[in-house]
C-alpha positions as a LaTeX table, in Angstrom:
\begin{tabular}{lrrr}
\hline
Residue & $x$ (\AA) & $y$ (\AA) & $z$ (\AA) \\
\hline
Unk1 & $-29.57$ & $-2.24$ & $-27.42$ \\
Unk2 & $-30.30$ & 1.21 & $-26.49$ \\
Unk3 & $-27.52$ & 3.98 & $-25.38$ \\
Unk4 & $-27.61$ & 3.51 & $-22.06$ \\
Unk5 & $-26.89$ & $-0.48$ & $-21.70$ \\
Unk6 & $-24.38$ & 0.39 & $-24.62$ \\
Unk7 & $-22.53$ & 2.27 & $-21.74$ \\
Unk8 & $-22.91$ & $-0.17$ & $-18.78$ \\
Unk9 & $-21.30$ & $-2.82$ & $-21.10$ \\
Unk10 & $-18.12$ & $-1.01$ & $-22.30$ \\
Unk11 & $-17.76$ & 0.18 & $-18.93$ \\
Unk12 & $-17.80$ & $-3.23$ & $-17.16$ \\
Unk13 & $-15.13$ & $-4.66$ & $-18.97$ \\
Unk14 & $-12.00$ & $-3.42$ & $-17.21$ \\
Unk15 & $-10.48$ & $-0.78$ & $-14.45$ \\
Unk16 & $-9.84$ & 2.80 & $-15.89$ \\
Unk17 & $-6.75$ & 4.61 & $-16.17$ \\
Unk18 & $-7.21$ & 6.86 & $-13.03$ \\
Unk19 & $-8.67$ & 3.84 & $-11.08$ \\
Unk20 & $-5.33$ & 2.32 & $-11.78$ \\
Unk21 & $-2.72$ & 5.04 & $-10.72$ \\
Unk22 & $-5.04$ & 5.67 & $-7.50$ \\
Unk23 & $-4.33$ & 2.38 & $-6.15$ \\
Unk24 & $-1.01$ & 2.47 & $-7.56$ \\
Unk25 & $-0.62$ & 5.79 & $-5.47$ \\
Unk26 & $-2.41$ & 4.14 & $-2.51$ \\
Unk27 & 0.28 & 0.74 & $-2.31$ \\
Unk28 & 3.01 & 3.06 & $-2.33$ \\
Unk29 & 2.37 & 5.30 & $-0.01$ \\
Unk30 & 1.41 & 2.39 & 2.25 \\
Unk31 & 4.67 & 0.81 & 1.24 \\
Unk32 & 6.65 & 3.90 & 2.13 \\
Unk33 & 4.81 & 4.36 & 5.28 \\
Unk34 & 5.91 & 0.88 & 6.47 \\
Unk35 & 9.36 & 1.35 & 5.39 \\
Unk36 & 9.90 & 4.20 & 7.71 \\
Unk37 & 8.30 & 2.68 & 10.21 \\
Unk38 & 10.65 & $-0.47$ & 10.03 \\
Unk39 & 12.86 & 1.69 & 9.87 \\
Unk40 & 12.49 & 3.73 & 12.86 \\
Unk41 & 12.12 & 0.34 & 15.02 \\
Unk42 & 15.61 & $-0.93$ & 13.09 \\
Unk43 & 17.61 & 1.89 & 15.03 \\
Unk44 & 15.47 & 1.94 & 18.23 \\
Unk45 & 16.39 & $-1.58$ & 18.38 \\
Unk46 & 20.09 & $-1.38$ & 17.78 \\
Unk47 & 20.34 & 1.46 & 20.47 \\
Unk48 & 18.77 & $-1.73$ & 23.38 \\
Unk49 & 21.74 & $-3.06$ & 25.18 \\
Unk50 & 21.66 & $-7.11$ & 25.89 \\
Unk51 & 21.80 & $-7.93$ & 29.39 \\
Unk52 & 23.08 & $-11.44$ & 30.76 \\
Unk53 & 20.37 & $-13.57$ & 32.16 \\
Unk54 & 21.34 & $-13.52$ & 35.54 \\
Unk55 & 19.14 & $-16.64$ & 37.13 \\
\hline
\end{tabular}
């Protein structure tokens, strides 16, 4: 086993550190995106008056 394969082996075995806290980083800015946009639709919604059918 020669240097290079040595590499590609030790490498293949798990996620890295910085791989990790990107898509750590990535759910929770998605997360916080979506919160704000729920929300933003929570009060929009509460401001709609109900109207009586009126068939």
């Amino acid at each position: 086993m020669n240097i290079h394969t040595a590499r590609k082996t030790r490498n293949s075995r798990g996620f890295t550190l910085v791989e990790v806290l990107v898509t750590i980083t990535i759910i929770i800015t998605l997360a916080a995106v979506i919160y704000v946009g729920m929300k933003r639709m929570r009060s929009s919604a509460d401001k709609v008056v109900p109207t009586r059918n009126s068939s």
